[in-house]
LUMNULO-919011 format. One record per residue (C-alpha): x, y, z; residue number from 0; residue in one letter. Coordinates in pm, whole numbers, padded with zeros to 5 digits, always signed. Example, Ala and Ser with C-alpha at 12.3 -4.5 7.8 and 13.67 -1.06 7.14 Angstrom:
BEGIN
(atom (+01230 -00450 +00780) 0 "a") (atom (+01367 -00106 +00714) 1 "s") 
//
This chain:
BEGIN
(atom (+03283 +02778 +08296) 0 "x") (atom (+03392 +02720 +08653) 1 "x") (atom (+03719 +02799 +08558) 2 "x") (atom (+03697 +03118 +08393) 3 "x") (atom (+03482 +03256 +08685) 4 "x") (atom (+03710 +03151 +08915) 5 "x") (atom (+03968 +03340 +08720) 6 "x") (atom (+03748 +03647 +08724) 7 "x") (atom (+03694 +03657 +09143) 8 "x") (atom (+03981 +03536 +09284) 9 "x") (atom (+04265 +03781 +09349) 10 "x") (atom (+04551 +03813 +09074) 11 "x") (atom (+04884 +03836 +09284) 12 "x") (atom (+05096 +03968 +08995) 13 "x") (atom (+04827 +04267 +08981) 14 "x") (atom (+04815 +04353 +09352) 15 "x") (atom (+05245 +04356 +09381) 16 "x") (atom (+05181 +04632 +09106) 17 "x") (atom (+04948 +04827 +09285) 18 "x") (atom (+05156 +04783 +09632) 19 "x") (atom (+05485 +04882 +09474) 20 "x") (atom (+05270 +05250 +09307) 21 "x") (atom (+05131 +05339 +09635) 22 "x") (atom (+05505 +05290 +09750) 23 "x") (atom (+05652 +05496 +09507) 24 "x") (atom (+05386 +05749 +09578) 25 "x") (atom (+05443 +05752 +09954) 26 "x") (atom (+05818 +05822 +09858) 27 "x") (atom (+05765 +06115 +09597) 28 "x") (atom (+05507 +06274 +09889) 29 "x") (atom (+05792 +06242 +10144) 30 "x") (atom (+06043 +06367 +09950) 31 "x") (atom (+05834 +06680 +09816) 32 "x") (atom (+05782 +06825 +10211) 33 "x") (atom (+06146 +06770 +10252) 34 "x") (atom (+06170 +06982 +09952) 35 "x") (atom (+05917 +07220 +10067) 36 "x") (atom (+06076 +07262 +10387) 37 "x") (atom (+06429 +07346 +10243) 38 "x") (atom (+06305 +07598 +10060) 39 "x") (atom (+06148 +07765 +10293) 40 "x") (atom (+06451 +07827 +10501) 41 "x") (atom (+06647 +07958 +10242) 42 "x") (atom (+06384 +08197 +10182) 43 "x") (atom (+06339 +08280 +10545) 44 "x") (atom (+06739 +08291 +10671) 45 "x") (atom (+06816 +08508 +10943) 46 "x") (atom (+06531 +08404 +11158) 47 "x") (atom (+06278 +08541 +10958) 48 "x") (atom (+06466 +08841 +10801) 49 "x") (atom (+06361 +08933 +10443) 50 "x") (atom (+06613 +09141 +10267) 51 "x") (atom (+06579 +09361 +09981) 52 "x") (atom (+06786 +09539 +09694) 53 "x") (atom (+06705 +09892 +09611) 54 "x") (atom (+06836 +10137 +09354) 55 "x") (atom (+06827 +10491 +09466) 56 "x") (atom (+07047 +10658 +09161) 57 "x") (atom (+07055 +10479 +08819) 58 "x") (atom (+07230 +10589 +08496) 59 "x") (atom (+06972 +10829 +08406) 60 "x") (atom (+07001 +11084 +08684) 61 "x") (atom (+07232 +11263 +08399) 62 "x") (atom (+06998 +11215 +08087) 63 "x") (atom (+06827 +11564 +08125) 64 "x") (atom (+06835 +11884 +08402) 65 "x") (atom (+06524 +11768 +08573) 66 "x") (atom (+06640 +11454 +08608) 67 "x") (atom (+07008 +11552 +08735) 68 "x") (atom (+06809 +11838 +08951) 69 "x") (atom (+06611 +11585 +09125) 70 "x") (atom (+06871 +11368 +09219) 71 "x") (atom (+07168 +11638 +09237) 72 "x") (atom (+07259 +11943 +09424) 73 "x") (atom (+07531 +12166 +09283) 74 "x") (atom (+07839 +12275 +09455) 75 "x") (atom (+07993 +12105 +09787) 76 "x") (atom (+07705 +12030 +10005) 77 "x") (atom (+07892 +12291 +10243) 78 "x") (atom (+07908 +12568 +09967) 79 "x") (atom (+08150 +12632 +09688) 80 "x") (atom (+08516 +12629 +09868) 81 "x") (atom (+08736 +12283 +09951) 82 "x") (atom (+09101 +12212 +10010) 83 "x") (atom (+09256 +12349 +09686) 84 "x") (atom (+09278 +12653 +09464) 85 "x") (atom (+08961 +12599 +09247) 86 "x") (atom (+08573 +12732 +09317) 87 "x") (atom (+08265 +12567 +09238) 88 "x") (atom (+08038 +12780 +09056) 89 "x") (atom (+07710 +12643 +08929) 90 "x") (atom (+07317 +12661 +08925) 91 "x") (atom (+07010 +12585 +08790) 92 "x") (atom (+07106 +12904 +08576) 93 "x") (atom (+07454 +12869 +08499) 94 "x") (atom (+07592 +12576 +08321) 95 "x") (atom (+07947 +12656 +08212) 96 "x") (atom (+08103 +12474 +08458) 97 "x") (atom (+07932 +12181 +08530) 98 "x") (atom (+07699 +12072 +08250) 99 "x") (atom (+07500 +11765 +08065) 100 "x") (atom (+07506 +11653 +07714) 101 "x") (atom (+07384 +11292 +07631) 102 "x") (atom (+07362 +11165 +07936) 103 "x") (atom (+07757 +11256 +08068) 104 "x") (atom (+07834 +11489 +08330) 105 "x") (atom (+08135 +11777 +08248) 106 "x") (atom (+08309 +11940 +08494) 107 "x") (atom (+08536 +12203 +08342) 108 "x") (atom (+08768 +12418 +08517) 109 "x") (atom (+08912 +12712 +08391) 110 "x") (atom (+09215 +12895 +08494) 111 "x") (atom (+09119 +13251 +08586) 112 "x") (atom (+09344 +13561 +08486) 113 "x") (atom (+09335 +13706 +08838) 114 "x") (atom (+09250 +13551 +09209) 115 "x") (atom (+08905 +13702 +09367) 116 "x") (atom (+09071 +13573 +09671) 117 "x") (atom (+09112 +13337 +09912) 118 "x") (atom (+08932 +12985 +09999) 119 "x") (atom (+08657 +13053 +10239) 120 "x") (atom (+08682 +12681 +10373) 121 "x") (atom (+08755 +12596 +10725) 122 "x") (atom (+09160 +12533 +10763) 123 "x") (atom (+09190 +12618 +10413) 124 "x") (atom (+09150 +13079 +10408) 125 "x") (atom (+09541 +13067 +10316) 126 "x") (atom (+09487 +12901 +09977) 127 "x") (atom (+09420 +13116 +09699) 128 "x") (atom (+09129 +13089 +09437) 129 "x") (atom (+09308 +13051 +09106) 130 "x") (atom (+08996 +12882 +08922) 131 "x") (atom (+08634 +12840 +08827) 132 "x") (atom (+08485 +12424 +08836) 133 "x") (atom (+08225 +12231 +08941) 134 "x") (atom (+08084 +12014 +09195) 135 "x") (atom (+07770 +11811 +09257) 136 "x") (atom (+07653 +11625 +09521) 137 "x") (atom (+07359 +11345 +09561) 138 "x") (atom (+07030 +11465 +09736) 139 "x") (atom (+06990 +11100 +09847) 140 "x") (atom (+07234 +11059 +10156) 141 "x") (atom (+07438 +10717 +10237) 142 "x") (atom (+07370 +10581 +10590) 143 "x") (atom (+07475 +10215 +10680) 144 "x") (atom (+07301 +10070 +10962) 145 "x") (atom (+07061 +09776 +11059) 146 "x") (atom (+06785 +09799 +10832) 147 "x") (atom (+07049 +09936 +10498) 148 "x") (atom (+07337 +09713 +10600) 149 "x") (atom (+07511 +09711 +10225) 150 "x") (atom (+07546 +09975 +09972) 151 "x") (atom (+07668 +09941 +09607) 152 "x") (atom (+07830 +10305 +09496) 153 "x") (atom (+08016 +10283 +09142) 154 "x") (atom (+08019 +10506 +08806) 155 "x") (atom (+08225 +10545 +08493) 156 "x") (atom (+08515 +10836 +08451) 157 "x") (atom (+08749 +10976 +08247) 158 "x") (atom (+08958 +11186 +08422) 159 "x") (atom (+09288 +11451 +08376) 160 "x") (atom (+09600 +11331 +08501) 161 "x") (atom (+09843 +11652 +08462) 162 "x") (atom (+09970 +11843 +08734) 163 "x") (atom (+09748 +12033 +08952) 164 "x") (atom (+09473 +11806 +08812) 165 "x") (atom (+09239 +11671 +09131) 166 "x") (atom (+08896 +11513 +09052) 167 "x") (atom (+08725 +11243 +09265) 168 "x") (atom (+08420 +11074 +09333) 169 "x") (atom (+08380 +11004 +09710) 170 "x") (atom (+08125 +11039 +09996) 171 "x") (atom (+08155 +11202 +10376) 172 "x") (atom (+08028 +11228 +10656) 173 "x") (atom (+07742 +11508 +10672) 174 "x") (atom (+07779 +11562 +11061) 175 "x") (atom (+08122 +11485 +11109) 176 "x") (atom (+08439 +11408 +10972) 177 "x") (atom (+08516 +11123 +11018) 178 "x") (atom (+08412 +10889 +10797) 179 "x") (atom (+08546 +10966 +10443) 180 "x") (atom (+08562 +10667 +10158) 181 "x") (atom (+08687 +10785 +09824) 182 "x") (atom (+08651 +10585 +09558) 183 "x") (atom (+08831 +10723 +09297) 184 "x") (atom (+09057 +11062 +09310) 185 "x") (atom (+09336 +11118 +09104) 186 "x") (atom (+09597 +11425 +09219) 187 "x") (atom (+09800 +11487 +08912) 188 "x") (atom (+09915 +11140 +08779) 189 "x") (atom (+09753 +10848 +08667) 190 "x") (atom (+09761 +10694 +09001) 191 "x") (atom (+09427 +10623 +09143) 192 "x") (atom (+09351 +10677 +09518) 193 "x") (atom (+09104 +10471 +09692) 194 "x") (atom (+09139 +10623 +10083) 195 "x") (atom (+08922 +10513 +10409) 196 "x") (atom (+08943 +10775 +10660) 197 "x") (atom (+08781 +10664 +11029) 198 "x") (atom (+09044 +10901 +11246) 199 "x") (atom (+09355 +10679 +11077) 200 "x") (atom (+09444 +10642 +10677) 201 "x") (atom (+09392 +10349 +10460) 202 "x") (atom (+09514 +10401 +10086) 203 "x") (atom (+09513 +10175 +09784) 204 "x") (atom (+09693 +10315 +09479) 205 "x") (atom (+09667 +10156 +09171) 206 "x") (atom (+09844 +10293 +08881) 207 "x") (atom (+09531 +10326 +08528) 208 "x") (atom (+09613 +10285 +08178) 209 "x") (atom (+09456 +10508 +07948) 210 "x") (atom (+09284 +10747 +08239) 211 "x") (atom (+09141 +10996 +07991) 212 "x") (atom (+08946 +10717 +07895) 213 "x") (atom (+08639 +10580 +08056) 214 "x") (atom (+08714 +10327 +08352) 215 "x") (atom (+08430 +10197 +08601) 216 "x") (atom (+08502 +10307 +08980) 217 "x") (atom (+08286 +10079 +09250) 218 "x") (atom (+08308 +10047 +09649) 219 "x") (atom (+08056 +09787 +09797) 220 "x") (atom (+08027 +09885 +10157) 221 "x") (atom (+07904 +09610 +10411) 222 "x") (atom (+07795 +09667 +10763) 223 "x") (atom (+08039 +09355 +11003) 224 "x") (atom (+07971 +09470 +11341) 225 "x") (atom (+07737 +09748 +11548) 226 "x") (atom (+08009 +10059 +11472) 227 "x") (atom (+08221 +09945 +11161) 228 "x") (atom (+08172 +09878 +10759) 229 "x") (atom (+08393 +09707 +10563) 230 "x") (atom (+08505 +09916 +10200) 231 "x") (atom (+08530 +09664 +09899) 232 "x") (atom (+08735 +09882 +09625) 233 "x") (atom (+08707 +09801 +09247) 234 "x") (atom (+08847 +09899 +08935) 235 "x") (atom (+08682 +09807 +08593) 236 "x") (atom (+08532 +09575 +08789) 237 "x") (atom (+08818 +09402 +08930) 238 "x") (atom (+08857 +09379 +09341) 239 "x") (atom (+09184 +09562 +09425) 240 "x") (atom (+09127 +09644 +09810) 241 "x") (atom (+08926 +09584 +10167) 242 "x") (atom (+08925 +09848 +10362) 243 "x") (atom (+08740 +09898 +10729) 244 "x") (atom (+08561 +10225 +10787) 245 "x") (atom (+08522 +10190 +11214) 246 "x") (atom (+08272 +10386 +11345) 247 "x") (atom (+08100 +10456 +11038) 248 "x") (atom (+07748 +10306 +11129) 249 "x") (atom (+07443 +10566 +11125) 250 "x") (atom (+07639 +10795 +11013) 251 "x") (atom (+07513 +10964 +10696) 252 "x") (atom (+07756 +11059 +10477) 253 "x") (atom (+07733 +11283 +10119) 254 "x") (atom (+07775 +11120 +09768) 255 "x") (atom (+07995 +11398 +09592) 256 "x") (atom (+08142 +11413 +09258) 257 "x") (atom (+08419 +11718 +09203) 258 "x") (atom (+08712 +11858 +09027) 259 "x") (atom (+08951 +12061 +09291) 260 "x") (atom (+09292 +12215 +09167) 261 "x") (atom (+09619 +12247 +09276) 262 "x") (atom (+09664 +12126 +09645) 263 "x") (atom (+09754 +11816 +09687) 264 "x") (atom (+09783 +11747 +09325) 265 "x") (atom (+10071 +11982 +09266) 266 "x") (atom (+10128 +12311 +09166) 267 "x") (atom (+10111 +12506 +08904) 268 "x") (atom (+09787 +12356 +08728) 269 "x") (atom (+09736 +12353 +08359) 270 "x") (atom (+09636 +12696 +08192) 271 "x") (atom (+09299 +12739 +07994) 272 "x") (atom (+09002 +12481 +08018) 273 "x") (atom (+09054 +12099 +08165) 274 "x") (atom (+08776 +11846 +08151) 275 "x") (atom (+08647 +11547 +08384) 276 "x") (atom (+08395 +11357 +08248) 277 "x") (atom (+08137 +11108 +08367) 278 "x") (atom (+07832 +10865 +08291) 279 "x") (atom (+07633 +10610 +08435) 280 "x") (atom (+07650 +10682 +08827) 281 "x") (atom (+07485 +10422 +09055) 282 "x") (atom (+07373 +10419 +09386) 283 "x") (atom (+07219 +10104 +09543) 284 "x") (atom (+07140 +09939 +09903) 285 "x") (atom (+06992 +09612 +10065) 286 "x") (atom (+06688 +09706 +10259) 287 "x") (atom (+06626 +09498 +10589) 288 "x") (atom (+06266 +09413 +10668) 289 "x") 
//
């Protein structure tokens, strides 16, 4: 009787290391669950606080229907109908032969007229001869790279003509001034693709595409490095193929514009009768800084 009672009261040391050796373990899962918490928080917070955003401003469905292309599209240059080469941009809410939709690709068609109607009514360009009809579009929503949209994502798929006098690109400007020009995919007559930075001096990447009548995906990822200049990230089917840096670029809007010129720089005489450049899901994206 004594014995079991004293086996019942007194302490059982075997019992209390297990209890000492829990609350350890517990003390070491609480520590190491703050470190945790604290890690994550400052991968969540880098920058000193800054929280950063992605944004799409164009998807692929801006050419599903008119009102959708008309809310996200103007026609024609954003300066009016005339460029650098021998072809006018004719089209409108009302007129579609030129630049039209069908399941959710764009057509741009130019057609070689049987007389001139005269001469190019751009700036540096009134010697140059209007020899046909295409089309041009350009986005409503502007590109401007600056503190709080420090990286934009531009890219869409093309199938483009690659005969002489053939000239169709997909590139943006600036809207004030000129410089900056990116283009990130024109074509002048060969299968030769041309992805140009213009800040006041030339940067060109050419890269020679197989099978250009066929679609092929055209990107540029432009990233803000410094106060005044962006760096140009060139793709093809989503490979990298070049770095280019657009200097004093920053707050500067530029135009997203997708056309078919002729002649010019792509060579001369063009093709005869109807040529086609087609495309399909365009995208337009940034990082928003908060």
């Amino acid at each position: 009787m004594k014995s079991l009672q004293l086996t019942k009261y007194l302490p059982n040391s075997k019992k209390m290391r297990k209890e000492t050796m829990k609350w350890c373990l517990l003390l070491v899962c609480m520590s190491l669950a703050l470190l945790s918490c604290k890690k994550d928080k400052a991968e969540v917070e880098p920058g000193h606080g800054q929280v950063k955003a992605w944004e799409t401003l164009i998807d692929g469905n801006s050419f599903a229907s008119y009102a959708n292309f008309e809310a996200q599209w103007n026609y024609n240059y954003p300066w009016g109908t005339d460029h650098n080469g021998s072809a006018r941009m004719v089209g409108s809410t009302s007129n579609h032969n030129q630049i039209s939709l069908s399941g959710g690709v764009l057509t741009i068609k130019a057609t070689r007229l049987a007389t001139s109607p005269g001469n190019s009514t751009a700036n540096g360009f009134t010697n140059v001869a209007i020899w046909y009809n295409s089309g041009a579009c350009h986005a409503k929503q502007q590109v401007v790279i600056n503190d709080q949209f420090p990286s934009y994502t531009i890219s869409g798929d093309f199938a483009v003509p690659t005969v002489k006098g053939t000239w169709p690109a997909f590139w943006i400007t600036g809207v004030n001034s000129w410089p900056p020009e990116s283009d990130i995919m024109e074509f002048k007559g060969s299968n030769t693709n041309w992805q140009n930075t213009y800040d006041g001096g030339w940067e060109n990447k050419l890269t020679a595409v197989s099978n250009a009548g066929s679609y092929h995906n055209y990107k540029c990822w432009y990233n803000k490095v410094s106060a005044t200049d962006v760096d140009c990230h060139y793709y093809i089917d989503n490979v990298w193929v070049a770095k280019h840096t657009m200097s004093n670029s920053v707050n500067k809007p530029m135009w997203l514009i997708i056309n078919m010129q002729m002649e010019g720089d792509s060579g001369s005489p063009g093709p005869d009768g109807n040529t086609l450049y087609t495309g399909k899901n365009i995208y337009l994206g940034r990082e928003r800084a908060f």
